[in-house]
C-alpha positions in Angstrom: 104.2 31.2 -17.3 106.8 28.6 -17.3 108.9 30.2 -15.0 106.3 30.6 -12.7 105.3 27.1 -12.9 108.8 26.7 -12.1 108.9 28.7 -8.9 105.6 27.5 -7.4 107.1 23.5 -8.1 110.4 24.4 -6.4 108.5 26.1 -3.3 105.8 23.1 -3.0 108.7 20.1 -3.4 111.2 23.1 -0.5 108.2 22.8 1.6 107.5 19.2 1.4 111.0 17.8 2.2 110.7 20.4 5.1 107.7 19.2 7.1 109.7 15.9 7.9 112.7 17.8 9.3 111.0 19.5 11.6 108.2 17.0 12.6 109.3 15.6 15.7 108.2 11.9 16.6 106.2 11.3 19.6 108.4 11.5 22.7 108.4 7.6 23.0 108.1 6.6 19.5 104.3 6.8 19.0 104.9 7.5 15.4 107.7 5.7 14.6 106.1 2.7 13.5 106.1 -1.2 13.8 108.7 -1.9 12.2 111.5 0.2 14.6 113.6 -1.8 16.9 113.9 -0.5 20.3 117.4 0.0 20.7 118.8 -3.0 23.6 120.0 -2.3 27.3 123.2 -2.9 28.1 125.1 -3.9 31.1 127.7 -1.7 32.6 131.2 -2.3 30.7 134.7 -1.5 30.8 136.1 -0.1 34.3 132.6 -0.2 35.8 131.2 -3.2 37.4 127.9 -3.7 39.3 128.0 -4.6 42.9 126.2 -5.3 45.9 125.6 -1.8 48.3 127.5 -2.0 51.5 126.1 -4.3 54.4 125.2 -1.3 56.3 122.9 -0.2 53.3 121.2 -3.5 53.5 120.7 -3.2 57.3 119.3 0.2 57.2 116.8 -0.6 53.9 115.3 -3.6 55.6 115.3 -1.8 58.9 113.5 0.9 56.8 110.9 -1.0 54.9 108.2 -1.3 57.5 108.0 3.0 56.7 105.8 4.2 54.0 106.6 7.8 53.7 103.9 10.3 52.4 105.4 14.3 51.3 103.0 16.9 49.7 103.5 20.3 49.3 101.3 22.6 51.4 102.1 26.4 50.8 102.5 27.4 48.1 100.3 25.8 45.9 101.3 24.0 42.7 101.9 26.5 39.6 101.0 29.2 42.0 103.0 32.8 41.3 104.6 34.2 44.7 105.1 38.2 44.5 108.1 38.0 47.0 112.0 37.7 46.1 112.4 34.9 48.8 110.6 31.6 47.8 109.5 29.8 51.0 108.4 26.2 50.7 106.6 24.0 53.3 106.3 20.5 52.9 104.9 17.9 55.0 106.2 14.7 55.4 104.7 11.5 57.3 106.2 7.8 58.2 109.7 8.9 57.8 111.9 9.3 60.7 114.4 12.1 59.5 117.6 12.1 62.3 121.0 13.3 61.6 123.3 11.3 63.7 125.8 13.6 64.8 128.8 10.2 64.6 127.9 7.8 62.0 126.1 11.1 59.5 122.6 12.1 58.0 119.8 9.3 58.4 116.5 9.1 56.4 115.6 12.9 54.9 113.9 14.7 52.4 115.9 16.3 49.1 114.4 19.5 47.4 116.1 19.9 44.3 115.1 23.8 42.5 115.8 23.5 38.5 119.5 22.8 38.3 120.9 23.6 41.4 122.7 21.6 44.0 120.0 20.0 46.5 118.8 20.8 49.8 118.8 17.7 52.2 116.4 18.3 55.0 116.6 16.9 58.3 114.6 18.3 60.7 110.8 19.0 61.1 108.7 20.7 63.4 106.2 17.4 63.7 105.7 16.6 60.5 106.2 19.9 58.9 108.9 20.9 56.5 110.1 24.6 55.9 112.6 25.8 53.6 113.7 29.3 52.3 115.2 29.9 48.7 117.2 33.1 48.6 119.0 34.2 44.7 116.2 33.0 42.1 115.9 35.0 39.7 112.2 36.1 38.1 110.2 34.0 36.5 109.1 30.0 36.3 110.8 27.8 37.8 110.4 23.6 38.1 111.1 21.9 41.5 110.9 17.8 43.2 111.0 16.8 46.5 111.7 13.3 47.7 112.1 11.2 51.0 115.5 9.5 50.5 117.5 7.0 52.2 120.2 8.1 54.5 122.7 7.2 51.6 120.5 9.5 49.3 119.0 7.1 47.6 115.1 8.2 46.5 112.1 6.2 48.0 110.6 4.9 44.3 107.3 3.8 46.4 104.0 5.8 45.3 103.4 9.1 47.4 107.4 9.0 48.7 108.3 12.0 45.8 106.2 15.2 44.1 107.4 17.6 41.6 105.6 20.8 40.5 106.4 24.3 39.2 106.3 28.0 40.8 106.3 31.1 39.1 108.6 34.9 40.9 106.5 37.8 40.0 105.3 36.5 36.2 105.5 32.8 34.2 107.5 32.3 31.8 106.2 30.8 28.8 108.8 27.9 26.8 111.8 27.8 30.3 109.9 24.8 31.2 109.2 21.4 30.6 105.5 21.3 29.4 103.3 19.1 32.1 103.0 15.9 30.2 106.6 16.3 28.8 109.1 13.8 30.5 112.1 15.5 32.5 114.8 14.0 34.3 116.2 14.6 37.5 120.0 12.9 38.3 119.9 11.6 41.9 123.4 12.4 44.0 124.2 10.4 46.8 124.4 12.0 50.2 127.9 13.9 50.7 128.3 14.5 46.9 131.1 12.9 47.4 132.9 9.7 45.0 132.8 6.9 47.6 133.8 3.8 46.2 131.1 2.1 45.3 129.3 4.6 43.1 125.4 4.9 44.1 123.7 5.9 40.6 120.4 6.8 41.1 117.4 9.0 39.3 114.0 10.4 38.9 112.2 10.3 35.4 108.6 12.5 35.4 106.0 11.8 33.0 107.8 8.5 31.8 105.3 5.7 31.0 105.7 2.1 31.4 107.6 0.1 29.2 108.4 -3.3 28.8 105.0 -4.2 29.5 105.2 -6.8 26.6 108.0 -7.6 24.3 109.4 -5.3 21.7 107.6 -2.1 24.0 110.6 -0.1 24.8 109.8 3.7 25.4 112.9 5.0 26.6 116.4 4.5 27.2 118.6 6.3 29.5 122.6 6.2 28.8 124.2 6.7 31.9 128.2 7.7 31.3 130.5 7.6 34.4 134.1 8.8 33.3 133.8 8.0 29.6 132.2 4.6 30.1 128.5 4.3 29.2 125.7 1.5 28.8 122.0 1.9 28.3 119.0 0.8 31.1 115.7 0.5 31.0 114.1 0.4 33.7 113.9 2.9 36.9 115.7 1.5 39.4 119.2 2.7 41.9 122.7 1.2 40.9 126.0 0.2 42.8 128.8 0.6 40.5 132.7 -0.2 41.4 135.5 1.4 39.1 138.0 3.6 38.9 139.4 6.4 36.5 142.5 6.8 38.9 141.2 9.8 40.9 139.0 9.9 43.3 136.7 12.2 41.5 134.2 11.7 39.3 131.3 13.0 36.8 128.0 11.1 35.8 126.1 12.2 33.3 122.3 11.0 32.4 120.7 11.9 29.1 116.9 10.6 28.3 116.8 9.1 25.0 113.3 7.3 23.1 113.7 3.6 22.3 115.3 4.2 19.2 118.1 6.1 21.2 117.0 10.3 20.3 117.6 12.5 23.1 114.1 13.8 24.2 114.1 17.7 25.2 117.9 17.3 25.9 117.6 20.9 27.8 116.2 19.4 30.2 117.2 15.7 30.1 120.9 15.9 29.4 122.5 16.4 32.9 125.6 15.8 35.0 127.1 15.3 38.3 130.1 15.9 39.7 131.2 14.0 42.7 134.1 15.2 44.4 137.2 13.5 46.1 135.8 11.8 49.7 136.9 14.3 52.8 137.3 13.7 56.7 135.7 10.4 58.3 133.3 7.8 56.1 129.7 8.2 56.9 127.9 5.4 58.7 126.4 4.0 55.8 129.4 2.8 54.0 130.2 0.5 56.8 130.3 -3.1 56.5 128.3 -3.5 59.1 126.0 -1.7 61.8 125.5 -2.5 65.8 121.6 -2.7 66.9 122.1 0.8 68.5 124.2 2.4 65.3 121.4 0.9 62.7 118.7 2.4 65.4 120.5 5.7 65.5 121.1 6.2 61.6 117.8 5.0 60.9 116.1 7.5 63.3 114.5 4.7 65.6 114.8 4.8 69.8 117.8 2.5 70.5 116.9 -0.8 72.5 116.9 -0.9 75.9 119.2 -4.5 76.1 121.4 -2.4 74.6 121.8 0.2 77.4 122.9 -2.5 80.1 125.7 -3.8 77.9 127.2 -0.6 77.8 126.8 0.4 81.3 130.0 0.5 83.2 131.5 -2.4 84.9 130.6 -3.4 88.8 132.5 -2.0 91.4 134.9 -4.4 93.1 133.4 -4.2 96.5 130.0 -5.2 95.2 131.2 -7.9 93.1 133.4 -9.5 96.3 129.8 -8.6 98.5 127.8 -11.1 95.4 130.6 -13.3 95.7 130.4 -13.8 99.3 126.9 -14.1 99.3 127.2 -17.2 96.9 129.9 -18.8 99.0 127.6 -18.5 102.4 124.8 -19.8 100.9 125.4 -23.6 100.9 126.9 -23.5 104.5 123.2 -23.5 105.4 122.7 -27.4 105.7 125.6 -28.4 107.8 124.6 -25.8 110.5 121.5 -27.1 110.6 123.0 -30.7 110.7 125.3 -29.6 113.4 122.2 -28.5 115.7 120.4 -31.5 115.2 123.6 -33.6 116.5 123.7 -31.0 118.9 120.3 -31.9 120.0 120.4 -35.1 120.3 123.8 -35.4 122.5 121.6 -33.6 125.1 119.1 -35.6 125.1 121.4 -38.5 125.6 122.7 -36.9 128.3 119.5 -36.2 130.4 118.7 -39.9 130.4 119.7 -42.2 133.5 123.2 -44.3 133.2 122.6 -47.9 133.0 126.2 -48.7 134.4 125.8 -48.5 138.6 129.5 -48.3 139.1 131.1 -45.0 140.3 132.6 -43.2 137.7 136.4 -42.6 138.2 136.0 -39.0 139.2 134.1 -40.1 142.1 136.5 -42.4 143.6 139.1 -40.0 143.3 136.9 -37.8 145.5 136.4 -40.3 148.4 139.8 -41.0 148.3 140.5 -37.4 149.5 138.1 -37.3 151.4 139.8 -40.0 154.1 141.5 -38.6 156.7 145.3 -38.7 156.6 146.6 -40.9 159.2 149.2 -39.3 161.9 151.4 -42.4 162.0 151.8 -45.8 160.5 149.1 -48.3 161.0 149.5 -51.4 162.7 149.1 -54.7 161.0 146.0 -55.6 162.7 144.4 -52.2 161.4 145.7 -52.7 157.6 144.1 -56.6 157.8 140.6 -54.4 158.4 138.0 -54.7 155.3 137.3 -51.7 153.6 133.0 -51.0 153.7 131.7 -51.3 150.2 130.9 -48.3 148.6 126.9 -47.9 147.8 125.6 -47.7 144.3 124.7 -44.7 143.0 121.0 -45.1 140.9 120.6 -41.2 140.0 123.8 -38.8 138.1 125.5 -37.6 141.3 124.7 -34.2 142.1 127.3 -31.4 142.0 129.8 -32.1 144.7 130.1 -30.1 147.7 133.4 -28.5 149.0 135.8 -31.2 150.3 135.4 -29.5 154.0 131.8 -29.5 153.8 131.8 -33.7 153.7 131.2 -35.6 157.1 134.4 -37.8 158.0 133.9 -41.3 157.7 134.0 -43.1 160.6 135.2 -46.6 160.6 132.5 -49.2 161.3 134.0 -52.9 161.9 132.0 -56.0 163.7 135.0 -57.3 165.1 135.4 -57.1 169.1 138.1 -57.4 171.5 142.0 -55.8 171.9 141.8 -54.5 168.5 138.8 -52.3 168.7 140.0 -50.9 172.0 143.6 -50.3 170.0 141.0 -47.1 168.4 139.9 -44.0 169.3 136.7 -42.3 168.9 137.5 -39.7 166.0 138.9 -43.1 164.5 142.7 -42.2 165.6 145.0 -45.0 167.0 145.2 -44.4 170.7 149.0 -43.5 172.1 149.8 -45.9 174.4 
C-alpha cells in the first residue's frame, strides 16, 4: 500500500509542477500580475541613429494628407475556400491616386503581402478596382494584408487605409494560422527593397491592443535588430534610421514580444528582411527636394498649369525684335501729334493779311526786270528824271505772270519843254 501511496504522490506533485510549464500567460500579460514591470523602450543605439526622412518625403506626405484612402476586399470573401489552383483577388481602393512615374519611380500604391512572400506593389486600377492573380500556392489556408502605402512604401496607419483576412485552396487548414484574435505581425519593406541610406523601418501589428493608455500599461514590445544592433519600441509608428555595417546590404528583423519581453507566437511574429545593395538611378523620393510638377507627378496629381509656360520654349528672335519695336514706336506718338499741331498753326499764320505794306524783296527784283533795257547811254537830263513811286500792295500778291506777259512801263513825267521832245513814244531816246 505504501508503494502505491508512493506512486499516486509522485504522479500528483509530476502533474502539478507541470500545469505551470505549459500554461501560457495571456498574450499581453493579462495574467501576469501587478506586480510585473513592463520591460522599458529603448532608443535606437550603437551604429544606428534616428533621422529626419528626406525633404522629398516630407513634400509628398503633406501633399498627400488631404487623401483618406479607403481598400476592402470585394471577391473573394473573407475566410471564403476557392476550388481553383490560381487565387484571384480584387480589391477596391478609393481617395488614393496610384501613378508610377516612369522618371522619378512608383507614387502612392497598394501592397498585398500573401503569408511570407515577397509583396506585390500595385499600381494601376481600372477606376477604383484592383485585380491581382496568385499563381504557386500551395493547398490549404493561407493569411493575407493589403495596404495603401506611400510612394516610399511606407503604410497609411489611418483607419480603413489597410485590411487583413485569410483564404482557404481547396480545404482549411486547422493550427497553419494565426487564430482571429491572436496578434500577428507583418514587417513593412520600403519600396525597391533596396538598403537606401536612410533605412525606412516600418510595420503592421493585427489584433494588438492599446497600450500606454496610463502609466505602467505596457502590452507589447517589439525589438527591432538592424545588423546586430537592436532597441525595443512601443508604439506603432514608421522610423528613419542612419547607419552603417560597411555594406550596402542589410537585414531587419522584427519579433513581437509581451511587456515583460516573451516572444508571442514567434511562428508568426519573428520575421526578417533583407534589403539589398541600391541598383541603377535613386528613386524620386530620396531627393532632397521636389519641383511643383515632380511632387505633382510622384504624388499622382495633374501638374499645374503655371508650370507649363515656364517650360515652354523660348521666343523666336523675330517675334521678340517685332515686341521690341512695338515698345520703341509707341511713345513717338505725342511728338507727331505735337508736330501737326505746329503744323497747323503756321498755316493759319500764313492765311492772314501782312501788316508790313512794303514790297517784299522778291518783288522788287521782279520790276527791276521787268524795265526795259536801254539801247544806249542816257543823257544827263534823262538820269536827273524821278523815278514814280511804287504803289502799296494791301492783299499777298498773286502768283506772278510770265515776265513777257507784263505791260511795259511807260514813263510818265510833268515836266515840259526840249526834254520831253528829247523822247520817243515807246519811251526810246530819239536819234537825232
Amino acid at each position: 500500500m505504501k508503494s502505491i501511496w508512493a506512486v499516486l504522490l509522485a504522479a500528483v506533485l509530476l502533474l502539478g509542477a507541470g500545469l505551470p510549464v505549459h500554461a501560457r500567460p495571456g498574450f499581453f500579460n493579462r495574467d501576469t500580475g501587478s506586480a510585473a514591470k513592463p520591460l522599458p523602450s529603448s532608443a535606437p543605439s550603437g551604429k544606428l541613429q534616428e533621422v529626419a526622412p528626406p525633404g522629398a518625403v516630407q513634400q509628398l506626405r503633406q501633399n498627400l494628407q488631404r487623401h483618406h484612402p479607403s481598400l476592402r476586399l470585394s471577391d473573394p470573401s473573407n475566410d471564403s475556400i476557392v476550388s481553383s489552383d490560381a487565387l484571384e483577388l480584387r480589391f477596391e481602393i478609393e481617395d488614393w491616386p496610384l501613378s508610377n512615374d516612369p522618371e522619378l519611380g512608383l507614387g502612392p500604391h497598394v501592397v498585398l503581402k500573401i503569408d511570407n512572400r515577397a509583396p506585390l506593389r500595385l499600381s494601376e486600377s481600372n477606376g477604383n478596382l484592383l485585380k491581382v492573380r496568385i499563381d504557386g500556392l500551395e493547398a490549404g489556408s493561407h493569411r493575407f494584408s493589403a495596404w495603401a502605402a506611400y510612394p516610399w512604401g511606407e503604410a497609411v496607419q489611418s483607419p480603413g487605409a489597410s485590411i487583413q483576412g485569410r483564404l482557404h485552396l481547396w480545404q482549411k487548414l486547422q493550427g497553419t494560422q494565426p487564430e482571429r484574435d491572436a496578434p500577428w505581425l507583418v514587417p513593412v519593406s520600403p519600396a525597391g527593397e533596396q538598403g537606401l541610406q536612410p533605412l525606412l523601418v516600418d510595420w503592421l501589428i493585427w489584433n494588438a491592443p492599446l497600450q500606454n493608455l496610463r502609466e505602467g500599461d505596457g502590452r507589447w514590445r517589439l525589438r527591432i535588430s538592424i545588423d546586430g544592433d537592436s532597441f525595443l519600441v512601443d508604439h506603432q509608428e514608421a522610423l528613419w534610421l542612419k547607419g552603417s555595417n560597411g555594406s550596402n546590404r542589410h537585414d531587419i528583423q522584427m519579433e513581437l514580444l509581451n511587456g515583460l519581453g516573451e516572444p508571442i507566437t514567434p511562428v508568426f511574429n519573428n520575421q526578417l528582411i533583407h534589403l539589398k545593395a541600391p541598383a541603377g538611378p535613386k528613386p524620386g523620393w530620396m531627393r532632397p527636394h521636389l519641383t511643383e510638377s515632380q511632387l505633382a507627378r510622384l504624388s499622382g496629381s495633374p501638374e499645374p498649369e503655371a508650370l507649363e509656360v515656364v517650360e515652354s520654349p523660348p521666343e523666336p528672335p523675330q517675334k521678340a525684335e517685332e515686341k521690341q519695336q512695338e515698345k520703341t514706336e509707341q511713345p513717338r506718338e505725342l511728338p507727331q501729334v505735337e508736330i501737326k499741331i505746329e503744323k497747323e498753326v503756321e498755316d493759319e499764320v500764313k492765311t492772314q493779311p501782312e501788316a508790313d505794306p512794303k514790297p517784299t524783296a522778291p518783288e522788287e527784283s521782279e520790276e527791276q526786270e521787268a524795265e526795259p533795257p536801254l539801247a544806249e547811254e542816257p543823257s544827263k537830263a534823262e538820269v536827273a528824271l524821278p523815278t514814280p513811286p511804287t504803289p502799296a500792295q494791301e492783299k499777298p500778291a498773286e502768283p506772278q505772270q510770265p515776265a513777257e506777259q507784263e505791260p511795259k512801263l511807260m514813263p510818265s513825267s510833268s515836266l515840259g519843254g526840249s526834254a520831253r521832245e528829247l523822247l520817243n513814244s515807246d519811251g526810246r531816246l530819239r536819234k537825232p
